[in-house]
FITOR-279859 format. One record per residue: residue in three letters; x, y, z of N, C-alpha, C in turn. Coordinates in pm, whole numbers, plus 32768, in hexadecimal, padded with zeros to 4 digits. Atoms other than C-alpha are relative to their C-alpha. Layout:
residues N
AlaXYZXYZXYZ;...
//
This chain:
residues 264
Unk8090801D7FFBCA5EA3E170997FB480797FCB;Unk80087F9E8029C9A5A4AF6FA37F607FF27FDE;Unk80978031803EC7F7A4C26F3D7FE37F838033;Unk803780487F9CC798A40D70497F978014804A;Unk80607FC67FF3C635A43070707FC97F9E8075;Unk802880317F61C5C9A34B717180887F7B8033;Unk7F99807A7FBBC699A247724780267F747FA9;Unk800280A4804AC681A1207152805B80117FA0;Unk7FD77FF68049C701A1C0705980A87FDF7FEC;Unk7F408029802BC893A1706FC780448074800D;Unk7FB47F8F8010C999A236700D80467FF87F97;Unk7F7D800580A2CAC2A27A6EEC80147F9E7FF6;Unk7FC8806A7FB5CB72A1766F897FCB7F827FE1;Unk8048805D7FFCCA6DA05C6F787FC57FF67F5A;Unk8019800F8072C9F0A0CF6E1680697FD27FA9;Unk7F89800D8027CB3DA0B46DA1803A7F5B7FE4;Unk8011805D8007CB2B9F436DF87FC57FB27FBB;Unk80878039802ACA029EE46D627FF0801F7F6E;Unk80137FB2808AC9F69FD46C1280137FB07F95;Unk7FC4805080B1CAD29EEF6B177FA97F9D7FF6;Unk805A8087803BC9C89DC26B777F6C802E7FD4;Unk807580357FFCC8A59E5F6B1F8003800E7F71;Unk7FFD8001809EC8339DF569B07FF8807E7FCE;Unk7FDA7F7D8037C8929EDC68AB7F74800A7FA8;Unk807F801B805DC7559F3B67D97FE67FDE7F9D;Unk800780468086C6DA9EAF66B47FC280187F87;Unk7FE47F90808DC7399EF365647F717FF87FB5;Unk80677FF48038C6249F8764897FA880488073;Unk805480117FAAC512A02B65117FF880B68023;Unk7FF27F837FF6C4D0A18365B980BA80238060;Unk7F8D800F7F86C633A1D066B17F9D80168072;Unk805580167F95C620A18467E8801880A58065;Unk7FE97F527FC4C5C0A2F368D280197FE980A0;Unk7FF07FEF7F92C59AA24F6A10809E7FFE804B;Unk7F4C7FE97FB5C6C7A2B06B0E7FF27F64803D;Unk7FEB80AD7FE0C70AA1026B728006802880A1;Unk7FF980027F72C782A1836CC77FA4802C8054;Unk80867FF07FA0C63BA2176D457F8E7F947FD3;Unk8048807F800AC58CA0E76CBA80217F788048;Unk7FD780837F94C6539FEF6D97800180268077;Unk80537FBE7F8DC61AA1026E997F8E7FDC8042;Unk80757FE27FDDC4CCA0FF6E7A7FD37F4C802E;Unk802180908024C4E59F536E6780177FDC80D1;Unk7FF2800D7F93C5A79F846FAE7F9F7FF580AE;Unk80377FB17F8DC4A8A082705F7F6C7F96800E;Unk8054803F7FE5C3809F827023802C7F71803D;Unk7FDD803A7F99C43B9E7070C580108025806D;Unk800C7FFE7FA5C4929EEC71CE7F998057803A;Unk80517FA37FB3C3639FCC72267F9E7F9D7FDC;Unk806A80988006C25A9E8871B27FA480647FD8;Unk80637FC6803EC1AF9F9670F67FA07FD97F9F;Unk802980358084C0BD9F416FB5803280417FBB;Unk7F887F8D8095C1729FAE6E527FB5809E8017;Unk804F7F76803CC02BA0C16E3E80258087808F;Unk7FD47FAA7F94C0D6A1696F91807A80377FEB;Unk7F757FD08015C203A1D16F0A801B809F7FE8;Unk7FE17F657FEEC279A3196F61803B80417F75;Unk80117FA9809FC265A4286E0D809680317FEA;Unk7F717FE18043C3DAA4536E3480377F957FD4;Unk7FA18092802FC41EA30B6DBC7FD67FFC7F65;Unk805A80088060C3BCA2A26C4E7F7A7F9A8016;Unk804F804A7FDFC274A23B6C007FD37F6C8011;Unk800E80DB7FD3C1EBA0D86CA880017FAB7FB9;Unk801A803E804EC19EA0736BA0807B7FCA7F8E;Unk7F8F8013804FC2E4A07C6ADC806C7FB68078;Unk7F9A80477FC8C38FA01C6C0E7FF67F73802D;Unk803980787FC7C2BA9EFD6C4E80287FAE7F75;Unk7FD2805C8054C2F79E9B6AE580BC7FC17FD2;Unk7F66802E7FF2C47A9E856B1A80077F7B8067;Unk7FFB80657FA7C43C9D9D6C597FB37F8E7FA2;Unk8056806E801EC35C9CB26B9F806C7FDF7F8C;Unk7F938026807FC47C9CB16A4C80327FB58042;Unk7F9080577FDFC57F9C6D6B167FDE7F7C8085;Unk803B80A07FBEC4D19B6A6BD1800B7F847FB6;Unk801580618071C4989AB46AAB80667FB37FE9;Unk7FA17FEE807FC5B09AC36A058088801A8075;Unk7F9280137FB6C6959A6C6B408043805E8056;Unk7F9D7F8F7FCAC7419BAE6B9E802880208060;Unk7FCB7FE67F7FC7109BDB6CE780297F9D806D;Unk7FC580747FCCC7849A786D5980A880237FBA;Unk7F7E7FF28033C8D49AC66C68804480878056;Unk7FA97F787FDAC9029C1F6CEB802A7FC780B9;Unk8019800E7F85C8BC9B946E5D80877FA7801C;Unk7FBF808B7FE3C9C09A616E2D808E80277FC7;Unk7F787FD4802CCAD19B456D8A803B80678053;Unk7FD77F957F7ECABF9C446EAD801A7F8D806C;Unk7FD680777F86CAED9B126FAD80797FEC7FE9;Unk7F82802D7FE4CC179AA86F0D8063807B8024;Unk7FBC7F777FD4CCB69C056F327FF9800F807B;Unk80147FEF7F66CC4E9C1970AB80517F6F8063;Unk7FA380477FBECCE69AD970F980947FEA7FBF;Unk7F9180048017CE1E9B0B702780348083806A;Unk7FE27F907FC9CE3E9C3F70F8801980028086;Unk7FF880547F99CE099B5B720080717FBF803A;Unk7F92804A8022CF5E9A9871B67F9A7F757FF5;Unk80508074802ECE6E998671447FFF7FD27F73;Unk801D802E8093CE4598B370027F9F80307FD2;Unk80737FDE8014CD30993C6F447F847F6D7FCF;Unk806680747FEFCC9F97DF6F2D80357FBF808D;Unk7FDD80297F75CC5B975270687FF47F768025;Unk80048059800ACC82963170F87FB57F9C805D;Unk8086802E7F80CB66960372147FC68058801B;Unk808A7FA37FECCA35967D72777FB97FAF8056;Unk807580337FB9C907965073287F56800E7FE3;Unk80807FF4802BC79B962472D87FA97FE68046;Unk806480047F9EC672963F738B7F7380567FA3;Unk80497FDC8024C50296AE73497F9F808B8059;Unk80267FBC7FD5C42B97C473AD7F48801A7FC1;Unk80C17FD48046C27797D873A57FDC80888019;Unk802D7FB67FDFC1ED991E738E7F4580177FC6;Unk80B88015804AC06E99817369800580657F88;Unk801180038061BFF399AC723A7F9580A57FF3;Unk806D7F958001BEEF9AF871D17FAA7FFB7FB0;Unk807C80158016BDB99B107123800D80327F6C;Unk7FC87FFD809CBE899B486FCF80017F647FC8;Unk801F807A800FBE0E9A2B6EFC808C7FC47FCE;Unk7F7A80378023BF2F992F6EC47FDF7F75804E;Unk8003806B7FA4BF7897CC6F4880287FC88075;Unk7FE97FFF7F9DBF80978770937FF57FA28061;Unk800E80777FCABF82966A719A8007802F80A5;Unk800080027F62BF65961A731F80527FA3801D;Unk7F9480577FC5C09195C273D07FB67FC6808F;Unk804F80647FA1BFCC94D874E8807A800D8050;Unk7F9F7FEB7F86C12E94F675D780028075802E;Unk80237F7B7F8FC13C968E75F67F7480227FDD;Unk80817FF57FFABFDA969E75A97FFE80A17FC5;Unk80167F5D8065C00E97BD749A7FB87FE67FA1;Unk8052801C80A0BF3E97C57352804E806E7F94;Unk7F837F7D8056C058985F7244804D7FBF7FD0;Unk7F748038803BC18C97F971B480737FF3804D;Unk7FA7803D7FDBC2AF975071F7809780327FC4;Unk7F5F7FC98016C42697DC71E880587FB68007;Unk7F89806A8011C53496E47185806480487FD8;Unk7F957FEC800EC68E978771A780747FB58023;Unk7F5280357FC5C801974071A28060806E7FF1;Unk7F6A7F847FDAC90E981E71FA80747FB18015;Unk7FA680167FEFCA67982B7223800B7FDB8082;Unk800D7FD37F59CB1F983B735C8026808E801A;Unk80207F7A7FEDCB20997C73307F6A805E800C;Unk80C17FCD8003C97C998B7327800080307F80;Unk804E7FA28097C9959A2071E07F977F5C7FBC;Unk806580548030C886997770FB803C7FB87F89;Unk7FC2802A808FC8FB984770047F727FE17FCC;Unk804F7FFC8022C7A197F66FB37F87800B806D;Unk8082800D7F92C62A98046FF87F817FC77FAA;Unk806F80498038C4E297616FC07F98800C803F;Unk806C7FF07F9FC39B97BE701C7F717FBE7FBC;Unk806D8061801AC25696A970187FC380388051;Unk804E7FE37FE4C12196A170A480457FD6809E;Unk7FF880387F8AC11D967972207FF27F6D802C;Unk804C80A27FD8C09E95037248807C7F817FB7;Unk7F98803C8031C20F94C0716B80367FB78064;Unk7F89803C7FA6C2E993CC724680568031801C;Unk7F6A7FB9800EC43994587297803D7FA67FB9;Unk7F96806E8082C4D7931971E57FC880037FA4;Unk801E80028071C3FA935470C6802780787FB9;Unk7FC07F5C8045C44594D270A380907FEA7FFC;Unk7F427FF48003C5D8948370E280087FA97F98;Unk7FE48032808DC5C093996FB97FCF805B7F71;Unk7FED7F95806AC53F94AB6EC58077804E7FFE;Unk7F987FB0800CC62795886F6380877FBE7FCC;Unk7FBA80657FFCC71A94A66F5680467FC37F4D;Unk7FEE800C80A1C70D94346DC57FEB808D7FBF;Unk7FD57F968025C6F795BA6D688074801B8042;Unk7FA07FA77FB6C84296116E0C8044803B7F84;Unk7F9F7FCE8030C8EC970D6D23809B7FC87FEF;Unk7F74802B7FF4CA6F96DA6CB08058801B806A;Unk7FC97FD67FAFCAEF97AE6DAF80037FA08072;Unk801E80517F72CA9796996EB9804F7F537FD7;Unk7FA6805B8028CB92959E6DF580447FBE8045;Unk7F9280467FBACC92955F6EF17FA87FEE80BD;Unk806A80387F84CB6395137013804F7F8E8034;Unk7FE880727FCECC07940C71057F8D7FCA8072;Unk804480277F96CB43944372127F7F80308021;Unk80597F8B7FC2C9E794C572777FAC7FB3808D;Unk804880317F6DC95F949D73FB7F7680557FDF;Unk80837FE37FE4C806947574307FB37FDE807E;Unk803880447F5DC702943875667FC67F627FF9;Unk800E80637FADC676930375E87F6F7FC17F7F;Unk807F80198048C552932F74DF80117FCF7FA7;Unk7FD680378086C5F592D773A580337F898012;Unk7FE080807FF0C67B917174387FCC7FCD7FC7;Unk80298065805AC6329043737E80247FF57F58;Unk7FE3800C806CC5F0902C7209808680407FB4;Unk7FAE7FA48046C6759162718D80A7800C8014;Unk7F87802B7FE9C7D591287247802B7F957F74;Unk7FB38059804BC8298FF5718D7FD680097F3C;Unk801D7FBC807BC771909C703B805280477FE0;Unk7F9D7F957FFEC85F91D2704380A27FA37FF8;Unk7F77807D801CC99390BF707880067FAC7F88;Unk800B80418094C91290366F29801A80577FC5;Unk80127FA28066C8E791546E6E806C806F7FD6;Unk7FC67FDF8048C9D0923D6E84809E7FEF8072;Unk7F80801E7FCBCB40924A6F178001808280B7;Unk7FE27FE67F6ACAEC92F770747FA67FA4805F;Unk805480467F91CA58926A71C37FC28065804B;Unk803A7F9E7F82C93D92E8728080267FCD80A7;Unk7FCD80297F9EC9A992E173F27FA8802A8070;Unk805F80377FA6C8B792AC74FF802680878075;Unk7FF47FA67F78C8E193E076457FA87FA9805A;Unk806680317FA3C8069311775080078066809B;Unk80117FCF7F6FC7A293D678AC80467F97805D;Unk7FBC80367F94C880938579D07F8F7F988046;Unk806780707FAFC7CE92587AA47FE680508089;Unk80677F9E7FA6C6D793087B867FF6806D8003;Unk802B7FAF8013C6C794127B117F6780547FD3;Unk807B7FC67FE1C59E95107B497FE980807FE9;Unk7FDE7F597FFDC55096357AD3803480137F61;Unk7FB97FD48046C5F596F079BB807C80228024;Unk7F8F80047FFCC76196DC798E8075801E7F7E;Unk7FAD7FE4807CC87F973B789D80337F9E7FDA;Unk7FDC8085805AC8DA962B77B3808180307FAC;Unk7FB37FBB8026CA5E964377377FBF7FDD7F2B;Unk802D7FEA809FCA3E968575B27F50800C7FC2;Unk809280088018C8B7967575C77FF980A7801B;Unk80327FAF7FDCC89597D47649802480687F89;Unk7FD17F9E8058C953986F75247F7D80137F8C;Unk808180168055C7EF982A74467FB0806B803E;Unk80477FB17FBAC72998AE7541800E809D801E;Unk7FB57F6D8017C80A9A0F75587FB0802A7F4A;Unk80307FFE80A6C7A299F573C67F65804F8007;Unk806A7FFD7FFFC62899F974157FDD806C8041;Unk80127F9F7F81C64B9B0D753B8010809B7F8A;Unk7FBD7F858047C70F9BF274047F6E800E7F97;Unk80397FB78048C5E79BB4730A7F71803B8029;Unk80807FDB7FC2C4D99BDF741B801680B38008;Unk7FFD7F817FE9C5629D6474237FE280157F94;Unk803C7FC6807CC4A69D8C72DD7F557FE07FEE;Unk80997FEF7FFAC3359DDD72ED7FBF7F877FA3;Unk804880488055C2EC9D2471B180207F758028;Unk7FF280A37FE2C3609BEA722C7FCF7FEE8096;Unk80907FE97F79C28E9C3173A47FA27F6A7FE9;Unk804F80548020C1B09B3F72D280117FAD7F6B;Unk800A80168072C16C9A8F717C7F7A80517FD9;Unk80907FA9804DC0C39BAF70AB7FFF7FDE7F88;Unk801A80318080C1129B266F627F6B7FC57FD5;Unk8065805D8046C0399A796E87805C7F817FA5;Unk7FCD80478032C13C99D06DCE807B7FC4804D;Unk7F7880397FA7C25C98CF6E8D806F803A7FDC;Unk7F8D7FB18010C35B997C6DD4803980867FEC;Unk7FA87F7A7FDCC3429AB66E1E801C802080A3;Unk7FC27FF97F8CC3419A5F6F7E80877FD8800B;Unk7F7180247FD9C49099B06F58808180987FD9;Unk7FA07FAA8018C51E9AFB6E99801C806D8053;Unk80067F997FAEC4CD9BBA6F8080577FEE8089;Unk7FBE802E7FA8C5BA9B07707580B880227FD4;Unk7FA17FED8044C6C49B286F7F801A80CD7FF7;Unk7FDA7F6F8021C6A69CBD6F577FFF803180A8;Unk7FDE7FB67F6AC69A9CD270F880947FDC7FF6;Unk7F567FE77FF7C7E49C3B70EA806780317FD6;Unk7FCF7FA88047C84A9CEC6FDD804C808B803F;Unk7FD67F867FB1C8349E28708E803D7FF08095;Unk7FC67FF37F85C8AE9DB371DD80947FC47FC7;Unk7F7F800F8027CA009D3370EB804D80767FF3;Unk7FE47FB58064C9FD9E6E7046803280748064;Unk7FE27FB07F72CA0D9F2671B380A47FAB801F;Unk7F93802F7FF5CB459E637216808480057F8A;Unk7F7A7FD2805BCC049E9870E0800880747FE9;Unk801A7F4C801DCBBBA02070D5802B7FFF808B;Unk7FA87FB77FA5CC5BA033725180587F7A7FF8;Unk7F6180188018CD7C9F2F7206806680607F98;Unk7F887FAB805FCDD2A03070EE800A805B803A;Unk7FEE7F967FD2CDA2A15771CC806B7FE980A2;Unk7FAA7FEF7F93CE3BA0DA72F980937FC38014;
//
């Protein structure tokens, strides 16, 4: 562990992981000066500290260059590829297939902030913000995500999510969901593509909050990206940089687990 300027930052170990995916620069042009690893540093330290870009501490490069790397590789995919090629490494490491073959999906409302963007009122938790449509493994890692306005359905957001699923989510048999997604979308998903969504229902009389088997592994998901300031809330302005930003928390909480499976 070497130039490690605050806690967020990568150790050897973790850069080492990550280095060969990040794009190589492009030909023509001036070369490129910035050091890549204090720019995914610096990508790190504003996730998890829910800072604005113009707060970025003077040992990092400037915001402005590092803000224009997050917005490239937004574009232009990268940090969904880098995010979905470090998963399979964490669950091959796992003794797991790196395509999986169940999951679980569930949604999450958070409030919204006074950054202009589009936004809705979920009328059940009575938030005004956006809406979090994930699926995970059963390992919680993230196979996709989708984020609408708040006032989205959960069976309307799990059908976007749902027709974007990446290749990696190929050999899908199974994904459990709650009590909310019943009806249409069940026998929609049994049309469409070759897995079944599978129903978790609450025990009969039950009261209260309770652990649901395979339902709770989602919820563990939501608990991992709530330990990141920037996701506290929806500060975006645009839906997809809230979803990338889900993708580079897990990133780094992959990138932690394969930097102490190689050390320990």
């Amino acid at each position: 562990m070497t130039n490690k300027l605050y806690p967020t930052d990568m150790t050897d170990s973790q850069w080492n992981h990550i280095k060969e995916l990040i794009p190589e620069e492009k030909s023509g042009g001036r070369p490129r000066e910035l050091d890549m690893r204090q720019v995914v540093n610096a990508i790190f330290y504003v996730g998890v500290g829910g800072i604005q870009w113009r707060l970025l501490p003077r040992e990092y490069p400037k915001w402005s260059s590092v803000y224009y790397y997050f917005r490239r590789w937004t574009k232009e995919g990268v940090w969904e590829r880098i995010h979905h090629t470090l998963r399979a490494k964490v669950r091959k490491r796992a003794g797991r297939h790196k395509h999986p073959t169940a999951g679980s999906l569930d949604s999450q409302s958070v409030k919204g902030c006074s950054v202009p963007g589009v936004r809705g009122y979920d009328a059940n938790k009575k938030i005004k913000g956006r809406k979090r449509h994930v699926l995970v493994d059963t390992m919680g890692l993230l196979l996709k995500a989708r984020v609408t306005p708040a006032d989205v359905q959960d069976r309307d957001g799990a059908r976007l999510l749902l027709e974007g699923l990446p290749g990696s989510c190929k050999a899908l048999r199974k994904i459990w969901v709650d009590a909310g997604y019943r009806g249409g979308l069940v026998e929609w998903a049994a049309s469409k593509f070759r897995f079944a969504l599978s129903v978790v229902n609450k025990e009969p009389g039950q009261i209260g909050f309770q652990v649901l088997a395979r339902r709770w592994v989602v919820e563990r998901t939501f608990a991992w990206l709530g330990q990141n300031r920037r996701l506290s809330k929806d500060y975006e302005r645009c839906p997809t940089s809230s979803e990338v930003w889900m993708y580079i928390s897990m990133t780094r909480l992959m990138l932690r687990r394969l930097a102490h499976a190689t050390t320990s």
